[in-house]
C-alpha positions in Angstrom: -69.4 35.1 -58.1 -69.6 34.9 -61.7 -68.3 32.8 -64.3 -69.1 32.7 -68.4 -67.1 31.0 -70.8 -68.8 30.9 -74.2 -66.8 33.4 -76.4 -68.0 33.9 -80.3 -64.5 33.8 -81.3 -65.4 34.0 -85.3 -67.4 37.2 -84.3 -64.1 38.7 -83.7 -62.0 37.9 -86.6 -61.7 35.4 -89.8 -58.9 33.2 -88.4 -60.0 33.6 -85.0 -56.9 35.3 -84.0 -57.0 38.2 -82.4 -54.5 41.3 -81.3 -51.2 42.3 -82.6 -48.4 40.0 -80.9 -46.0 42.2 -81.7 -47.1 44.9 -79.3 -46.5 41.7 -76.8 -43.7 42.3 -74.2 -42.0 40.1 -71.4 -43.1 42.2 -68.9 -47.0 42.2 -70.1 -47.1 38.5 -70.5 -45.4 38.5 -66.6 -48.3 40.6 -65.4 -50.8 39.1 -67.4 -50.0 35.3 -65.9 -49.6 37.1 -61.8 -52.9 38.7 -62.2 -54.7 35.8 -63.8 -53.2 33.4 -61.6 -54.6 35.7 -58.9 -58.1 35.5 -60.4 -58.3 31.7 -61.2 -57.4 31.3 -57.5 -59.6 33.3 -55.9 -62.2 31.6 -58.1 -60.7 28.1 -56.7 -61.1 29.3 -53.4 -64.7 30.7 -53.6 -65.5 27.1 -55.2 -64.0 25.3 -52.4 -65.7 27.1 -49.9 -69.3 27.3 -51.6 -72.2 26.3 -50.2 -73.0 23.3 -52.0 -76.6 22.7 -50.4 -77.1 26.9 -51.3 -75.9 26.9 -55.1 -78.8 29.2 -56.2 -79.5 32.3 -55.3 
């Protein structure tokens, strides 16, 4: 498992913003929440069930 949350957001544009949001659709913002709902729960999961005395590898 592997997780990494630092992001250098003002690497990627002045205002931090980033993409066009008009190229944004109903049905990509539908897929976008199944499939990272899907991830953030198998990371839940994989959590839950860790090892806890075994966190290093």
């Amino acid at each position: 498992m592997h997780l990494w949350a630092e992001r250098k957001w003002s690497q990627i544009s002045e205002d931090t913003g980033a993409g066009n949001p008009h190229k944004a659709t109903k049905e990509k913002g539908k897929r976008f929440f199944k499939d990272l709902s899907k991830k953030m729960g198998n990371l839940f999961y994989d959590i839950c069930k860790a090892d806890t005395n075994d966190l290093y590898e």
